[in-house]
DSSP file (Angstrom, degrees, kcal/mol; ACC not computed):
  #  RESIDUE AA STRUCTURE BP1 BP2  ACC     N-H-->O    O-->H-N    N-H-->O    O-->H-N    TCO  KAPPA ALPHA  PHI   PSI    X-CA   Y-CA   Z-CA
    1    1 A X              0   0    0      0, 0.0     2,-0.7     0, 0.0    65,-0.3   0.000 360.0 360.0 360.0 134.8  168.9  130.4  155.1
    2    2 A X    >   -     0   0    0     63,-1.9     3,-0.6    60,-0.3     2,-0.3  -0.754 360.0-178.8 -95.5 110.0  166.8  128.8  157.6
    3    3 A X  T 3  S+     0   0    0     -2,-0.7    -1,-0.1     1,-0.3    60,-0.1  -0.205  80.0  49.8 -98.5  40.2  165.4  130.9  160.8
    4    4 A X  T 3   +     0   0    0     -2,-0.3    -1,-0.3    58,-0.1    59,-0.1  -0.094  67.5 146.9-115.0  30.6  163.7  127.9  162.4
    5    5 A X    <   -     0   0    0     -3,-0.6     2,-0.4    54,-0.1    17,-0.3  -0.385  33.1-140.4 -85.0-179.2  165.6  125.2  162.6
    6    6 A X        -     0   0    0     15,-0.1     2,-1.0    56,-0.0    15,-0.1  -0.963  12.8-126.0-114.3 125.5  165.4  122.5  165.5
    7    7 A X        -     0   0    0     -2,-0.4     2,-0.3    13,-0.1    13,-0.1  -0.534  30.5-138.0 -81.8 116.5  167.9  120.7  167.3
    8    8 A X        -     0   0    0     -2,-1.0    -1,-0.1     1,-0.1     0, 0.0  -0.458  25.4 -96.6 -80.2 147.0  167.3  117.1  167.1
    9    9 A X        -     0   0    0     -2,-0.3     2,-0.2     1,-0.1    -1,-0.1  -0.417  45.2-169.5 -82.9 147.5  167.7  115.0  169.9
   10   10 A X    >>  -     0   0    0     -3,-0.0     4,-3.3     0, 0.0     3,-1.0  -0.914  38.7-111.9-151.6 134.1  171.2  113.1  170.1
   11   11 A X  H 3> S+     0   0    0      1,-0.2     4,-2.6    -2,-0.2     5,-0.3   0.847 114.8  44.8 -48.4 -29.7  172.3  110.5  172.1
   12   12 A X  H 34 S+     0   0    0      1,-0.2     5,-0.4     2,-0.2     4,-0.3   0.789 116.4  45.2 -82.5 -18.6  175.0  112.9  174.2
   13   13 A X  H <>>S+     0   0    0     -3,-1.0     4,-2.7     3,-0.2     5,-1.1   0.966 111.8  51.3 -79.6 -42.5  172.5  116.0  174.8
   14   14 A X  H  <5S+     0   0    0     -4,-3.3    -2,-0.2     1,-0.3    -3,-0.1   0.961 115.7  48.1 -79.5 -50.2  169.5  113.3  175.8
   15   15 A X  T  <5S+     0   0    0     -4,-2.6    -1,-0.3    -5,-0.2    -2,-0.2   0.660 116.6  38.7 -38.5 -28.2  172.6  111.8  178.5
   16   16 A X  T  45S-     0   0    0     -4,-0.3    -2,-0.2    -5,-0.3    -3,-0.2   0.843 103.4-145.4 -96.9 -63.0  173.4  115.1  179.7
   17   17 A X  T  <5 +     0   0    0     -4,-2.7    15,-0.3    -5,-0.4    -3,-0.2   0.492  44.7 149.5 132.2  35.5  169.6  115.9  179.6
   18   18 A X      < -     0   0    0     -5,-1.1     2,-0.3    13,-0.1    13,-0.2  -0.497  41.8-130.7 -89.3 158.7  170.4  119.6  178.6
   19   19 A X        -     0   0    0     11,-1.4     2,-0.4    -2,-0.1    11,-0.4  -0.648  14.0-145.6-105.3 159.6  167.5  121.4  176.3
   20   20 A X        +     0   0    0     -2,-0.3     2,-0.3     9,-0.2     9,-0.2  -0.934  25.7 156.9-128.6 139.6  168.3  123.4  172.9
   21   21 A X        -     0   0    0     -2,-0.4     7,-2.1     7,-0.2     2,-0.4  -0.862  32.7-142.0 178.7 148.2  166.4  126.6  171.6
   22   22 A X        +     0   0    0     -2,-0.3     2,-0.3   -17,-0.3     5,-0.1  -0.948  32.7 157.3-121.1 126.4  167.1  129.1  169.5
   23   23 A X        +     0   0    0     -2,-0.4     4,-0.2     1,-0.1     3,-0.1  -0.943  61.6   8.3-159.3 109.2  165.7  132.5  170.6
   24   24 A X  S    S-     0   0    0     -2,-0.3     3,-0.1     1,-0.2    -1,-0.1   0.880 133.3 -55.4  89.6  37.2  166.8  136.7  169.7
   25   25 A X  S    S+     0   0    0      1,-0.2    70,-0.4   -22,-0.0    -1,-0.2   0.724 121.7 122.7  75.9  33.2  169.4  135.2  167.0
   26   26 A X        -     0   0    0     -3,-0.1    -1,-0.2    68,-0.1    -2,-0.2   0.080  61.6-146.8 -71.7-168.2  170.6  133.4  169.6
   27   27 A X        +     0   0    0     -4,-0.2    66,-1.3    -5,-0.1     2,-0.3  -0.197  25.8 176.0-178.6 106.0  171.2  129.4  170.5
   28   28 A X  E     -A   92   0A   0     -7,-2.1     2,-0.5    64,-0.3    -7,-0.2  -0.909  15.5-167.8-113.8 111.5  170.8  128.7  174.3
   29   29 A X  E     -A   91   0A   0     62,-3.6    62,-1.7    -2,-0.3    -9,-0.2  -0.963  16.7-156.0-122.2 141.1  171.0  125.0  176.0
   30   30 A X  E     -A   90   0A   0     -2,-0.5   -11,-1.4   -11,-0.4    60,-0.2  -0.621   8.0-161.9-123.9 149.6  169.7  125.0  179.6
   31   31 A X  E     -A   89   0A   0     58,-0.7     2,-1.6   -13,-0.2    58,-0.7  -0.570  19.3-146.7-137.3  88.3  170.8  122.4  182.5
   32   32 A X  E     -A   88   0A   0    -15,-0.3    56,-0.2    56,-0.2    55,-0.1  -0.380  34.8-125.5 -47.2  80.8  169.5  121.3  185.8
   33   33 A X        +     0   0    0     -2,-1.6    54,-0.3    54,-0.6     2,-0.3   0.097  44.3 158.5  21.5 101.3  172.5  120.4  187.7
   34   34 A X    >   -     0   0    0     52,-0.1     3,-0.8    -3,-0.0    -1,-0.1  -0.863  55.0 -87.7-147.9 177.2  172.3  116.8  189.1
   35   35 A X  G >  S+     0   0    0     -2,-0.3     3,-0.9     1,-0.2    -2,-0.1   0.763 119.3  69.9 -33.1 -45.1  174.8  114.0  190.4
   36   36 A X  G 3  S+     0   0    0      1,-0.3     2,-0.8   -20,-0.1    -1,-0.2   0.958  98.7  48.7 -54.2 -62.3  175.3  112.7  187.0
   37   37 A X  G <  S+     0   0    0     -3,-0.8     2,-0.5   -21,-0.1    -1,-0.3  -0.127  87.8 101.9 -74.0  44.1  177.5  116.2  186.0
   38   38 A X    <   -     0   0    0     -3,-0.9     6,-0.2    -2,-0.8     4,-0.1  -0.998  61.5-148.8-132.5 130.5  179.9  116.3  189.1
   39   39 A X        -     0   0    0      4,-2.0     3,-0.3    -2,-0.5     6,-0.0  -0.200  50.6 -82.3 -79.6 179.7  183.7  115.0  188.7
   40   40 A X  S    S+     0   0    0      1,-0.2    -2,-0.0     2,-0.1    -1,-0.0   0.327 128.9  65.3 -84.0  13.2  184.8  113.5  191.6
   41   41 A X  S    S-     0   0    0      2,-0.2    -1,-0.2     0, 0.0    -2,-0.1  -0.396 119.3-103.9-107.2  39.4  186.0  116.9  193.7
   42   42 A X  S    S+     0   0    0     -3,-0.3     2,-0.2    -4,-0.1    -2,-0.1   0.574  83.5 121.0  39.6  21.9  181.9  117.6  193.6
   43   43 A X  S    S-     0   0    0      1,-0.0    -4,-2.0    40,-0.0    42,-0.3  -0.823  82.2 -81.4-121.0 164.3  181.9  120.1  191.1
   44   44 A X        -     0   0    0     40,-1.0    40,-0.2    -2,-0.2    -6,-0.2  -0.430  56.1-123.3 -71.9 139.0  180.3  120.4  187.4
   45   45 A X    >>  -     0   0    0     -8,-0.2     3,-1.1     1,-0.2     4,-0.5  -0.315  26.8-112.4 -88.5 156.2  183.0  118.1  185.3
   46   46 A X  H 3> S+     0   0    0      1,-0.3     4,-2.2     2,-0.2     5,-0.3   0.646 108.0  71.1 -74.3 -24.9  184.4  120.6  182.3
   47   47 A X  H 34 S+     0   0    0      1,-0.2     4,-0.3     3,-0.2    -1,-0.3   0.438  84.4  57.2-100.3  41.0  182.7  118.6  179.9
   48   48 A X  H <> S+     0   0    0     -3,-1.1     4,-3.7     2,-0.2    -2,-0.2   0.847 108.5  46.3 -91.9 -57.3  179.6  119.3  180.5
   49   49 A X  H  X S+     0   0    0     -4,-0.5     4,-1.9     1,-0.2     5,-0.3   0.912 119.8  46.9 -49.3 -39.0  180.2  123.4  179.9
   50   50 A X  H  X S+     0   0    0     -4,-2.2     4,-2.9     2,-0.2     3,-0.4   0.980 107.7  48.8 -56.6 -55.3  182.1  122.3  176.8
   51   51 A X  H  > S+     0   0    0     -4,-0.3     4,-2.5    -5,-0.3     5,-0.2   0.967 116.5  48.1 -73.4 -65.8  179.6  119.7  175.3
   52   52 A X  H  < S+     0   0    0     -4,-3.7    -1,-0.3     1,-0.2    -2,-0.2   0.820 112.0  49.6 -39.5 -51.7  176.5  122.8  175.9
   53   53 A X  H >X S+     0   0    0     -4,-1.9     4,-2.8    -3,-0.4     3,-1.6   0.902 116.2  39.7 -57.2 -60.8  178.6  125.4  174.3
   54   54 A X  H 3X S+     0   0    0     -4,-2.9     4,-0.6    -5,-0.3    -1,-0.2   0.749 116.0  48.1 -70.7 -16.4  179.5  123.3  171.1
   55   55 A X  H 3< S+     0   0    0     -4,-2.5    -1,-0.2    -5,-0.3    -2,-0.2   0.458 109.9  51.9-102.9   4.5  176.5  122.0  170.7
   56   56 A X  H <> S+     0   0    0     -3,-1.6     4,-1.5    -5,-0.2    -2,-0.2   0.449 120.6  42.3 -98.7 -16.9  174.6  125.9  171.2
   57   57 A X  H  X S+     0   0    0     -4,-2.8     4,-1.9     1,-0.2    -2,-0.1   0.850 104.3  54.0 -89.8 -17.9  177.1  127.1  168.4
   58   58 A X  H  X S+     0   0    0     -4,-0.6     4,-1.4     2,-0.2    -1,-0.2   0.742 115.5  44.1 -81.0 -37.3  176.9  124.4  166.3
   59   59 A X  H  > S+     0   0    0      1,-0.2     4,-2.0     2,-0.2    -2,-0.2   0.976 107.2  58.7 -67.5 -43.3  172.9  125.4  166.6
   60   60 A X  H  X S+     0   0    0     -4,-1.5     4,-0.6   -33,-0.2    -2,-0.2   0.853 110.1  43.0 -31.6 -63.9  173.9  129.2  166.2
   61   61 A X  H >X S+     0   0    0     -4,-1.9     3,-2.3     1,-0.2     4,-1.1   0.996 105.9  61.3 -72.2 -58.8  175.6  127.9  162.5
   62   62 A X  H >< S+     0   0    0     -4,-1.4     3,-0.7     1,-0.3   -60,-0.3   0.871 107.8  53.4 -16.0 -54.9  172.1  125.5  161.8
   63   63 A X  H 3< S+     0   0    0     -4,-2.0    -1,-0.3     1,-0.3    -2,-0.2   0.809 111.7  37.2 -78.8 -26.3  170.5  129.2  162.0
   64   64 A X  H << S+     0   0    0     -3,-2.3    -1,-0.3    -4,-0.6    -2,-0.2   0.525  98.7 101.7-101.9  -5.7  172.5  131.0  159.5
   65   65 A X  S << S-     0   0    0     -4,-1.1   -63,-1.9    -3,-0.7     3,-0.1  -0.402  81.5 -99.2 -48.6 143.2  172.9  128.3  157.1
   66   66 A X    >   -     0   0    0    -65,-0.3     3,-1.4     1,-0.2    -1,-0.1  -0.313  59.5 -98.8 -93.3 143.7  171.2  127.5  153.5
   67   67 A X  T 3  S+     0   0    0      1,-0.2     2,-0.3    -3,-0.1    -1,-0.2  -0.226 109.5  38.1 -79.3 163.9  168.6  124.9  154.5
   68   68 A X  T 3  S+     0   0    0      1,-0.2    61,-0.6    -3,-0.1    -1,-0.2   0.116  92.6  99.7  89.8 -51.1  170.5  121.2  153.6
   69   69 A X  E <   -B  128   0B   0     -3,-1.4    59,-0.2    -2,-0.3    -1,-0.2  -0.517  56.8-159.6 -93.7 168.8  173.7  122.1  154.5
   70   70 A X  E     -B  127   0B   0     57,-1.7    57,-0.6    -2,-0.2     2,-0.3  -0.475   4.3-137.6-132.6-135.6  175.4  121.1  157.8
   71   71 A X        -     0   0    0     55,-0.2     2,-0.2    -2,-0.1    54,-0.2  -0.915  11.0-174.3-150.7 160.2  178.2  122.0  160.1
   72   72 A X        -     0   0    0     53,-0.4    53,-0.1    -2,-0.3    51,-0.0  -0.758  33.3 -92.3-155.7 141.2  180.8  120.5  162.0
   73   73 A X        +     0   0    0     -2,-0.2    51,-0.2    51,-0.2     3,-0.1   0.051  28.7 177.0 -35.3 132.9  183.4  121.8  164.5
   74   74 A X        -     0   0    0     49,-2.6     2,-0.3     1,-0.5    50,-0.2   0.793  60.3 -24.8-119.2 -19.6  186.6  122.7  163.5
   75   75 A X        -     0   0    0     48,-1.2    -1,-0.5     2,-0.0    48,-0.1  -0.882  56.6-165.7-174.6 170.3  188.5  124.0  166.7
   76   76 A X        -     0   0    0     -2,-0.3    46,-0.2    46,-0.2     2,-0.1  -0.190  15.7-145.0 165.8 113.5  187.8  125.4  169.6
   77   77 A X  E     -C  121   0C   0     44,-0.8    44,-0.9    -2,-0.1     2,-0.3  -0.339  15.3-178.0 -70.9 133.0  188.8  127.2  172.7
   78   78 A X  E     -C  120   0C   0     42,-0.2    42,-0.2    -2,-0.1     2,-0.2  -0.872   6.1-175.2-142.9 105.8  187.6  126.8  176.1
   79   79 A X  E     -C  119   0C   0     40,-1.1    40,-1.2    -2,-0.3     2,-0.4  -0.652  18.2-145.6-107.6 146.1  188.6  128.8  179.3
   80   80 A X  E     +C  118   0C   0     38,-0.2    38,-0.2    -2,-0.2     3,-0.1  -0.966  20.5 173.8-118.6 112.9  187.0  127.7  182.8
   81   81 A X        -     0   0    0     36,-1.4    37,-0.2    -2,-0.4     2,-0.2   0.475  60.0  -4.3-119.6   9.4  186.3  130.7  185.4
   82   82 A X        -     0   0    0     35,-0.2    -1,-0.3    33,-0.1     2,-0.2  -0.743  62.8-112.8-166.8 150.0  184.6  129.0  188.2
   83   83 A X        -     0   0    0     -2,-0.2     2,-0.2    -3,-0.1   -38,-0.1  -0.685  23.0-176.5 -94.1 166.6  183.1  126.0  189.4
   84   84 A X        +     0   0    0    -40,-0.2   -40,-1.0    -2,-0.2     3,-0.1  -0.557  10.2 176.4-125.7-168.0  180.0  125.5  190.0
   85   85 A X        +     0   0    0      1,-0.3     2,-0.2   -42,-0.3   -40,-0.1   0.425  65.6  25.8-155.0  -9.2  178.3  122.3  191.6
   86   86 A X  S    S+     0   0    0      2,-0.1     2,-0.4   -42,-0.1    -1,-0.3  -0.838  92.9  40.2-153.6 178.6  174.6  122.7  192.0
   87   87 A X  S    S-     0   0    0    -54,-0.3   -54,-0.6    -2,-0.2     2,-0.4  -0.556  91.0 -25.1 100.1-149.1  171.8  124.9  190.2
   88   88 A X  E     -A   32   0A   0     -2,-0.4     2,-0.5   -56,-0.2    24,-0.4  -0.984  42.3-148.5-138.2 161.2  171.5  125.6  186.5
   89   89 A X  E     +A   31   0A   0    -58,-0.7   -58,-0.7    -2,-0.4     2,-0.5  -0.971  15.5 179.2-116.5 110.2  173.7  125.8  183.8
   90   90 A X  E     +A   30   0A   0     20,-1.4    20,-0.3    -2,-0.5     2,-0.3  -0.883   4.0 178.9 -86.8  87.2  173.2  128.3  180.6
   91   91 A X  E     -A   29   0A   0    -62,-1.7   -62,-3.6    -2,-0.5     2,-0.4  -0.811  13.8-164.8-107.4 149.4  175.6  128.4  177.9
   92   92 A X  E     -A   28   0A   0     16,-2.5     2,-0.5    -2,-0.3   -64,-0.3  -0.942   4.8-165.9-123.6 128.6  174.5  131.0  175.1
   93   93 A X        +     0   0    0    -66,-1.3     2,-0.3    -2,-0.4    14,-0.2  -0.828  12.2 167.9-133.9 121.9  175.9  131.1  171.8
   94   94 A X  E     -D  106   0C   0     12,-2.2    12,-1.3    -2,-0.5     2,-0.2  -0.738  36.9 -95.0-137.0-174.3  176.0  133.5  168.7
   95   95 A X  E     -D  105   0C   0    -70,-0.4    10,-0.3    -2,-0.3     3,-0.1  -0.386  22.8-172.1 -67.2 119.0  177.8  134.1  165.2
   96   96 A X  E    S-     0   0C   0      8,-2.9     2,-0.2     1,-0.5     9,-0.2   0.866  81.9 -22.9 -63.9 -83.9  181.0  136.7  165.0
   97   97 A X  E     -D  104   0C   0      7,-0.8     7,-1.5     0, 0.0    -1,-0.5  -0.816  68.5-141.0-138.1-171.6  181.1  136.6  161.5
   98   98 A X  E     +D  103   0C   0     -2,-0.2     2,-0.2     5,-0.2     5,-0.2  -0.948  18.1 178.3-141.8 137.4  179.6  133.6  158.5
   99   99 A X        -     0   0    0      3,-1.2     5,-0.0    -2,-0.3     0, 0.0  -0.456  40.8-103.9-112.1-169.8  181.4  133.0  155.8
  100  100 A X  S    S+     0   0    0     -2,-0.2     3,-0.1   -35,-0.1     2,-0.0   0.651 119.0  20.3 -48.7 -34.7  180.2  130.2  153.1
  101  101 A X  S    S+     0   0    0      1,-0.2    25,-0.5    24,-0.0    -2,-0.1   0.751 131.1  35.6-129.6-100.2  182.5  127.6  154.1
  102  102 A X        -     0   0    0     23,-0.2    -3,-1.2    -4,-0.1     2,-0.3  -0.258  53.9-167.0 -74.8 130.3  183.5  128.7  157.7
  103  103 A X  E     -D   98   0C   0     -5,-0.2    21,-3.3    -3,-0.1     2,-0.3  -0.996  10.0-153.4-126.2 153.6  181.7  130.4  160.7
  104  104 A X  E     +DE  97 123C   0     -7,-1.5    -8,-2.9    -2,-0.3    -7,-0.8  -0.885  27.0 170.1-124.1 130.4  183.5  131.9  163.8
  105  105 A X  E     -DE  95 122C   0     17,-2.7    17,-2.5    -2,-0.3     2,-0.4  -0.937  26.6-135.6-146.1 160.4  181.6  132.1  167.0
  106  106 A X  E     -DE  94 121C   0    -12,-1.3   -12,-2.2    -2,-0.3    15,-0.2  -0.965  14.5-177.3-142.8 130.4  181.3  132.7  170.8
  107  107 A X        -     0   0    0     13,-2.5     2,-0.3    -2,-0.4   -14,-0.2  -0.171   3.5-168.7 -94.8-178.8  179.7  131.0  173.9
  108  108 A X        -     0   0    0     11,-0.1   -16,-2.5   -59,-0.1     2,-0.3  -0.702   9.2-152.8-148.9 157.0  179.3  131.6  177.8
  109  109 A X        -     0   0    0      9,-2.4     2,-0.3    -2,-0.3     8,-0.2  -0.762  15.2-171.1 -97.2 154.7  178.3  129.7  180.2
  110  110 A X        -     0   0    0    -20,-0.3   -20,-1.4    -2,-0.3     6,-0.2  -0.980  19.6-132.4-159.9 171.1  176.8  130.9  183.3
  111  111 A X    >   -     0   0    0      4,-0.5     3,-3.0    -2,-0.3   -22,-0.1  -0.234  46.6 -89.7-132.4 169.9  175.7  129.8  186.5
  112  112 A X  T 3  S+     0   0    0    -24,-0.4   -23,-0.1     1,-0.3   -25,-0.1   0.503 132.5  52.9 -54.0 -13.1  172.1  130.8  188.0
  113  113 A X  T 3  S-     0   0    0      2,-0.1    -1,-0.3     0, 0.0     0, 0.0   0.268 125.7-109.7-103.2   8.6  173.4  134.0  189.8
  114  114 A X    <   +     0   0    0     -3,-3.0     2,-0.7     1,-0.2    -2,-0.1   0.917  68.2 152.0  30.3  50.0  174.8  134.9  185.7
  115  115 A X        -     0   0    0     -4,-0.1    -4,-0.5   -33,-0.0     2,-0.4  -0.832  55.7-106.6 -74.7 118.8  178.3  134.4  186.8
  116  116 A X        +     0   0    0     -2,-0.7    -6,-0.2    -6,-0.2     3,-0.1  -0.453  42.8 168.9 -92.4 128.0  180.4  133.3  184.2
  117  117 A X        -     0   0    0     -2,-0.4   -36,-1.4     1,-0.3     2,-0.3   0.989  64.6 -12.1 -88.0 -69.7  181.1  129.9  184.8
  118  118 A X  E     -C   80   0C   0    -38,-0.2    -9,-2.4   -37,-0.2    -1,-0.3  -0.941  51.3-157.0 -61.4 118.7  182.8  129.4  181.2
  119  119 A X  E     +C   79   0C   0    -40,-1.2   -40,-1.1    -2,-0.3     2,-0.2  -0.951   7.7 173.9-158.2 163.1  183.8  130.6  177.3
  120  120 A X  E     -C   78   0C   0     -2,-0.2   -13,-2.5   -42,-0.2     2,-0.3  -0.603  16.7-165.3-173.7 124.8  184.6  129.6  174.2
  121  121 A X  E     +CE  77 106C   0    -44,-0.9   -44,-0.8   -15,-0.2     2,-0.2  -0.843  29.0 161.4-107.6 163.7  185.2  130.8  170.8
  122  122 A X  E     - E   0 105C   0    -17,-2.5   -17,-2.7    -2,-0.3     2,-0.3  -0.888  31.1-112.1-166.1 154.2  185.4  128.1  167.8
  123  123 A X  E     - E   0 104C   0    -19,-0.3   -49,-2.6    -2,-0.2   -48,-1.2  -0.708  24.3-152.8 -34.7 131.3  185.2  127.5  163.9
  124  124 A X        -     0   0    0    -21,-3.3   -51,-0.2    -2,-0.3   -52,-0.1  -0.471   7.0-146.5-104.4  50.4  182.8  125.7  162.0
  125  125 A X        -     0   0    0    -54,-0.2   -53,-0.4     1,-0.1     2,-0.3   0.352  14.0-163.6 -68.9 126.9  183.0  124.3  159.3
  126  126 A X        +     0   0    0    -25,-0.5   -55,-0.2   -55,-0.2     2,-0.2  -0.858  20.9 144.3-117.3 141.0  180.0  124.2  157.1
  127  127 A X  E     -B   70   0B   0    -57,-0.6   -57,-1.7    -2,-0.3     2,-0.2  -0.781  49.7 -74.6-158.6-165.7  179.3  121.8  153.9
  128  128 A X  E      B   69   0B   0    -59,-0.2   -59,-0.1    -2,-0.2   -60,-0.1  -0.756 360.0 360.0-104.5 120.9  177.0  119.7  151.5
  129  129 A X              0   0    0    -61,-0.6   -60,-0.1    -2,-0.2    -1,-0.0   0.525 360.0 360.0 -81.5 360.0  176.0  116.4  153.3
């Protein structure tokens, strides 16, 4: 099992510009809030919260995993509980339970005052590359 890993930079995280770190058996991606993430009613577009969330659980599985293997989404539920439009964006994500083949996990997002903006549970599927 690996307790370091790193998230490597990918074309859609470096586009959103959000950051990845894994911290207290956690996996937490931070966002400045800029022009770029606003739909056209001026608020942050829902796939911004999504894209952080799956891509802090998908980090979340990286940590509990056999070094080698990887991971990929398999479903996942996503409820929206406020907008937001300016600020920062924090979605945090950690492990329910790990199986060998599957792990089940849960995110939030939350806004600079730690409102929650968003969350998400999903399955992961984990395998031999």
């Amino acid at each position: 099992m690996t307790d370091e890993w790193t998230a490597p930079e990918f074309g859609l995280k470096a586009a959103l510009g959000f950051t990845l770190e894994n911290r207290d058996g956690q996996s937490i991606a931070v966002l400045k809030i800029s022009g770029v993430h606003l739909n056209p009613n001026g608020v942050v577009h829902g796939a911004v919260p999504f894209t952080m969330m799956d891509t802090a659980m998908g980090g979340a599985v990286m940590n509990t995993i056999d070094d080698g293997r990887r991971c990929a989404t398999i479903e996942m539920q996503t409820r929206y509980h406020r907008p937001v439009a300016t600020g920062t964006l924090t979605a945090t994500a950690a492990v329910i339970t790990a199986g060998r083949r599957v792990v089940h996990l849960r995110a939030e997002t939350r806004d600079d005052a730690d409102r929650l903006v968003a969350s998400a549970t999903a399955s992961f599927a984990v395998f031999e590359p």
